[in-house]
N, C-alpha and C positions, 0 to 999 in steps of 0.2 A: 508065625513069622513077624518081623519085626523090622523098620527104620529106624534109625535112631540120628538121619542125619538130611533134613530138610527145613530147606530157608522160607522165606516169606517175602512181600513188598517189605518189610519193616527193614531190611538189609539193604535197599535202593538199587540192587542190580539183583533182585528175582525178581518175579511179576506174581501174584495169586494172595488171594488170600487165605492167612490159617485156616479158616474152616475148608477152603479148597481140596487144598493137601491133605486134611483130614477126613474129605470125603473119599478123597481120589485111594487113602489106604485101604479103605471099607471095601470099595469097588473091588482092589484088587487082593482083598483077602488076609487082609493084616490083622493080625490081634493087637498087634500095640505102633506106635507112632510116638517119636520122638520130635517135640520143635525147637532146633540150636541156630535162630539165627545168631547173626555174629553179635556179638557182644560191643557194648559203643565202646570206639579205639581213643578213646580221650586222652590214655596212657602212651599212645605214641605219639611218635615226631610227627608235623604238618606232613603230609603224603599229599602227592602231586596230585590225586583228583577226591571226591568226595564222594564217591557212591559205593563206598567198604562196608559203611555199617550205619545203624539207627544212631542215635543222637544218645546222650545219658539220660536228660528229659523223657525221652519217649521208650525207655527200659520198663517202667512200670506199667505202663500200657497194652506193652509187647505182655507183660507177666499177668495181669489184667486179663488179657483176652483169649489167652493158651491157659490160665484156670477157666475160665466159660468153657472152652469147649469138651476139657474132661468132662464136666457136668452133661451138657448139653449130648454127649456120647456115648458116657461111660456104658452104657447096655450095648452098645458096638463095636467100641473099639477102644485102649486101655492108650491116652494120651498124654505125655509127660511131656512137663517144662524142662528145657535146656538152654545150653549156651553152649556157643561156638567162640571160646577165648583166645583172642591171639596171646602169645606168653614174648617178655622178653627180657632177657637177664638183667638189664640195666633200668628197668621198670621193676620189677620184681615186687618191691617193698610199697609202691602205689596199688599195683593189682591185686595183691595180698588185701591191704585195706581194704580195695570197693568189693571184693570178692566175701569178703566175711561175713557181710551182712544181706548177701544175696540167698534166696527161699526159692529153690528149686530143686529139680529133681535128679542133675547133673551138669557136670562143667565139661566141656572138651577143650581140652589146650591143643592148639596146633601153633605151625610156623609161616607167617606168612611174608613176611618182613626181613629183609636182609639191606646192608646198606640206604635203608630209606627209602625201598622199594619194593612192591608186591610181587614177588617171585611167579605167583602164577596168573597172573594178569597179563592176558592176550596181548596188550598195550605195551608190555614192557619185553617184550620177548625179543629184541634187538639188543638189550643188556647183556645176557648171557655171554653174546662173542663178546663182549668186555673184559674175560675173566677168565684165568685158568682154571678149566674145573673142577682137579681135582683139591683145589685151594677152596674155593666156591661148595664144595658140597662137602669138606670139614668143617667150615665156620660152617654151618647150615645144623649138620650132624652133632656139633658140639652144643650148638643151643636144643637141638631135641634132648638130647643130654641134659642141658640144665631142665630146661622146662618137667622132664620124667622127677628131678633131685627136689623141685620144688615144693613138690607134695598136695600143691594147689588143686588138681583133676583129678578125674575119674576117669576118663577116655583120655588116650592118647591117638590125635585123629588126623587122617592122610598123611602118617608117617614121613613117607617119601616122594609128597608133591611136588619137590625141588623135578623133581624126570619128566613131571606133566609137558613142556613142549621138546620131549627127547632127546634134550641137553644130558649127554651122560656120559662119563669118565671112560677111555677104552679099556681100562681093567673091570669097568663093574660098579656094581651098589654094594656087592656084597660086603667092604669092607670098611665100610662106611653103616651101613644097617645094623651089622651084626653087632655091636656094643650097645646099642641101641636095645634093640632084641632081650639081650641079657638083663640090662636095669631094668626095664619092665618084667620083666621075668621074678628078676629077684624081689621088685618094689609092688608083685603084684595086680600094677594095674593093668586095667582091659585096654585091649588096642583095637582098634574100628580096621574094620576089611573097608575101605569105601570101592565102591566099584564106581563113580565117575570117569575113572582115568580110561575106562574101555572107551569111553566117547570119545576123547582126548589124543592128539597125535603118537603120544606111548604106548598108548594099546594095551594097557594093564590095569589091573585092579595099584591100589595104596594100601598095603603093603603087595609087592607084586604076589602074583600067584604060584608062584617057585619057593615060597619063602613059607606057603600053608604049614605041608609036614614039620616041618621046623619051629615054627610056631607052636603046633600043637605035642612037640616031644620036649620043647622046653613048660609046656605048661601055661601059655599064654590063653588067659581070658579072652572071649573076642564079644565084638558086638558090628551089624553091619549096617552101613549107611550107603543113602542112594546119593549122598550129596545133591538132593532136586533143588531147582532154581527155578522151574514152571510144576504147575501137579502132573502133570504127563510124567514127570521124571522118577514121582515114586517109586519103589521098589525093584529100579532099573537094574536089571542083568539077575537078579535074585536066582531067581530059577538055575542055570547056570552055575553060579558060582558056589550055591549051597552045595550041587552034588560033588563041585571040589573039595569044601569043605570037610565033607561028610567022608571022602576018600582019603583024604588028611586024618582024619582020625575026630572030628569034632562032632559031637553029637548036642551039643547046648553054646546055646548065645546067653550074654550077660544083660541084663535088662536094671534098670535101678528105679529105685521111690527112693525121693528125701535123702538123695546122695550116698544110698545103702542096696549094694549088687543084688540081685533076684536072677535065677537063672531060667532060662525057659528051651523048651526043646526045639532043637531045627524039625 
């Protein structure tokens, strides 16, 4: 079993440290351990508060200290460097640049930014009556769109965090996901089950859990993250959602070294 989606203090809103999280996997029976804090958001607009991500300064530090601990592990548990990249169309041709010369083990692109604000930041959750939704989770769905076209990631990660505080269109996700669905499909890349959003006012897994079968008859890679923000968080809901998984049709998660897929069995 595998994480492939836990933060650190280096992100300024988790609490723990890497080796924490790296013990807390051991404890609960991981073979591998993925660490994607967020990537420094230098590439965006000024955002109303600061506690999104580590600095660009403090990037090699962050990469520094997640190579120590494969060392320091590797007879325990099987640790890889990542990032958690925010993507966004009109940056595109900056993030490309700092992204090229980055030595790691994977990139996650997600969405977090819409209008110059953290969609799924508790803080901003009065925004939402702002908007008509089903306006709001097209521009949202069109940059998951770009971001899949860019070609920049490996993981395509909490799909559909736009739902995390239960802002959702009365017709559905579906029509909105589903094209979605298919460019990765066609383009390949893995998409992360995160199961965070169980915690979450939505009460669902990113990509929801309706959407497994579908996933796995179109072909989609997957890989799953706990999205932890404390080490307690590890591995959260795994148990669970693997034997969904598994009733979906998927018998292997996507695992990667050096930016190149390895698959391992659920």
């Amino acid at each position: 079993m595998l994480d492939y989606h836990v933060h650190t203090h280096y992100c300024r809103h988790a609490s723990g440290e890497a080796k924490e999280y790296v013990i807390e996997g051991i404890n609960k029976g991981l073979k591998e351990i993925g660490i994607s804090d967020h990537y420094p958001m230098c590439h965006l607009p000024q955002l109303s508060y600061d506690d999104y991500s580590m600095d660009q300064q403090e990037f090699p530090s962050y990469k520094r200290e997640v190579d120590q601990l494969k060392k320091i592990f590797n007879s325990k548990i099987d640790v890889k460097l990542g990032a958690e990249v925010d993507y966004l169309k009109a940056k595109e041709s900056t993030l490309r640049k700092n992204l090229t010369s980055e030595d790691v083990d994977f990139l996650m692109g997600v969405i977090h930014l819409l209008d110059n604000w953290i969609i799924d930041d508790p803080r901003n959750t009065h925004k939402y009556l702002e908007y008509d939704l089903n306006t709001f989770y097209s521009r949202y769905f069109d940059e998951i769109q770009n971001l899949i076209r860019s070609g920049l990631f490996d993981i395509v990660g909490h799909i559909d965090v736009i739902k995390k505080f239960n802002h959702i269109p009365d017709e559905g996700i579906e029509r909105y996901i589903m094209p979605c669905l298919e460019s990765i499909a066609d383009k390949g890349l893995c998409l992360e089950v995160n199961t965070s959003g169980i915690d979450r006012p939505v009460k669902d897994t990113y990509p929801g859990k309706k959407f497994f079968k579908i996933m796995f008859e179109m072909g989609i890679p997957i890989t799953l993250g706990s999205d932890a923000h404390k080490p307690s968080e590890v591995g959260r809901h795994f148990e669970a959602i693997l034997k969904l998984l598994k009733n979906a049709g998927y018998s292997e998660l996507i695992s990667f070294k050096n930016r190149e897929k390895e698959l391992t069995k659920i």
